[in-house]
C-alpha positions in Angstrom: 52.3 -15.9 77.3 52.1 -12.4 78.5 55.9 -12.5 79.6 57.4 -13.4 76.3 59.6 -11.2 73.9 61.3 -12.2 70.8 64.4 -10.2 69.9 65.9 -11.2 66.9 68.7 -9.4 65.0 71.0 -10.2 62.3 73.8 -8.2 60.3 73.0 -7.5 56.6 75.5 -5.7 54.0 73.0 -3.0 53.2 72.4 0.8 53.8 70.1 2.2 56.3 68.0 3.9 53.4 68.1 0.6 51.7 67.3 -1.5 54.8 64.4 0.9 55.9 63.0 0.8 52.4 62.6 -3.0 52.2 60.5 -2.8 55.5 58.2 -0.2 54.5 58.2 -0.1 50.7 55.3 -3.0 49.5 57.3 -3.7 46.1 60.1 -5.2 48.5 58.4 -6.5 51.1 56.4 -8.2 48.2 59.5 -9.7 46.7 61.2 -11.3 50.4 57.6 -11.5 52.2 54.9 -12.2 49.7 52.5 -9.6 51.6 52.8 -5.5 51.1 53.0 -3.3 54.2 51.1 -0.5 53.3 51.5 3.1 55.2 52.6 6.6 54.9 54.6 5.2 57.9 53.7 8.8 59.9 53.1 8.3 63.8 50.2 8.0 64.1 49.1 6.4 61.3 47.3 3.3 60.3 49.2 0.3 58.7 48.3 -3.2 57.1 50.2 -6.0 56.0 48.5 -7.8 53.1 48.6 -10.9 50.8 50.7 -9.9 47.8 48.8 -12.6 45.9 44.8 -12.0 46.7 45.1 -8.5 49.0 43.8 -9.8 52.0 44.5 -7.9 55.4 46.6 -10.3 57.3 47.8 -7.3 60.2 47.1 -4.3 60.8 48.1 -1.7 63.5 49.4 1.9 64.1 52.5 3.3 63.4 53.8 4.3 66.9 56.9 5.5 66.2 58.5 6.9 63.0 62.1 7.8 62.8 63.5 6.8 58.9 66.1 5.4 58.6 66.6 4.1 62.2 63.7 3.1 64.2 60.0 1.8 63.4 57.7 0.5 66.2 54.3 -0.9 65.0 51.1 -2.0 67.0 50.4 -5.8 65.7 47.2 -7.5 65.7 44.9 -10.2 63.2 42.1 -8.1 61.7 39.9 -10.8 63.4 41.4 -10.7 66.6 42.5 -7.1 67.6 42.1 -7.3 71.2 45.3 -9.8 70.9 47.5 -7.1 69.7 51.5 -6.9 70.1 54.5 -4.3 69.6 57.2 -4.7 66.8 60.6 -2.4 66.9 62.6 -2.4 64.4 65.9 -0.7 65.3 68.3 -0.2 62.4 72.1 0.9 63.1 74.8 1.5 61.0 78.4 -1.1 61.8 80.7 0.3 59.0 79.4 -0.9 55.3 76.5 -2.9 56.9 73.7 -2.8 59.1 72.5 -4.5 62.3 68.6 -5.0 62.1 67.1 -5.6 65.7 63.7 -6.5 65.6 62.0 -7.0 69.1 58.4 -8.3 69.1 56.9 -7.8 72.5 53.9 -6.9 74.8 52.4 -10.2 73.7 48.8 -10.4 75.7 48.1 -13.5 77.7 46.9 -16.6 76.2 48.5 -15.1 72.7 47.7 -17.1 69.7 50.1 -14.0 67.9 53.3 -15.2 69.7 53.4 -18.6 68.4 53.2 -17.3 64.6 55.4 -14.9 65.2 58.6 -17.3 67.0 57.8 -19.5 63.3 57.7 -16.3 60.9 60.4 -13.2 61.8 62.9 -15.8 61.4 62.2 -16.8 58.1 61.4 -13.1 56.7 64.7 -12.2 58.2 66.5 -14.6 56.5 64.8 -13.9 53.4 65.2 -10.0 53.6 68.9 -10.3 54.2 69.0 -13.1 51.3 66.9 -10.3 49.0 69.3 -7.4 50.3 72.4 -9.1 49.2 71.9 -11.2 46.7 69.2 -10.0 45.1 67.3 -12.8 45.2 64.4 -13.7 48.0 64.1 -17.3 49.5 60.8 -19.0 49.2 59.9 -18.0 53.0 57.1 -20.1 53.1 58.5 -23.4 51.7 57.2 -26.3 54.1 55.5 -24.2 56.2 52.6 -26.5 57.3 49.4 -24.4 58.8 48.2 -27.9 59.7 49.2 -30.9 61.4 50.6 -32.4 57.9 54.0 -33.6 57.7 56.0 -30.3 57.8 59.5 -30.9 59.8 58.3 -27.2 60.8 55.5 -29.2 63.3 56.1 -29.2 66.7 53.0 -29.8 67.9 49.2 -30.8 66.7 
């Protein structure tokens, strides 16, 4: 899976400020998420996306580019499978009184296990962030998400 890319954007009546906050800030990504990204978000640094509930590691990677309020771009990988690491952008641009959030997930390896859970998950957090942004109010981003081969409508394949 070496030649996929997952580009996903969508248009959310927000700030910049407000948008980049609720990417890096762990009390929002906590609320639309349910994990904390945890950084100083410097390039450079390290980074870690964890369970908001018990505080385990589920990501971790290297801020690889740093430029508030407009672009992030994070190396991606499972604590217990580095070597299958990934690249997330996140591009933020102003339209007017909203933003356009482009989030590109790319440089999947091959044989990825990464690029299946990610082509399930952005699209759920997405619509959750721009749910939390506007309303005020997350959407349970998880609901009937099925891990196994239980009876999730989510289940392509077992």
């Amino acid at each position: 899976m070496n030649s996929s890319n997952f580009v996903y954007t969508t248009y959310i009546k927000t700030t910049a400020e407000k948008l980049w906050a609720a990417i890096t800030n762990p009390e929002f990504t906590r609320q639309y998420w349910g994990h904390d990204n945890i950084s100083d978000w410097k390039k450079g640094s390290e980074w870690k996306h964890m369970s908001g509930i018990d505080g385990q590691v589920m990501i971790i990677g290297k801020v690889l580019e740093s430029n508030p309020p407009h672009c992030l771009v994070l190396s991606w990988a499972a604590p217990d499978d580095k070597a299958d690491d990934s690249k997330v952008t996140f591009e933020i641009e102003v339209i007017k009184d909203m933003v356009r959030l482009n989030i590109m997930h790319s440089d999947f390896k091959a044989g990825s296990t990464m690029a299946g859970k990610v082509a399930i998950g952005w699209p759920r957090v997405l619509s959750s962030l721009k749910s939390y942004l506007e309303s005020g109010k997350a959407l349970d981003t998880w609901a009937g998400f099925d891990t196994g081969c239980g009876t999730s409508s989510l289940k392509t394949t077992c």
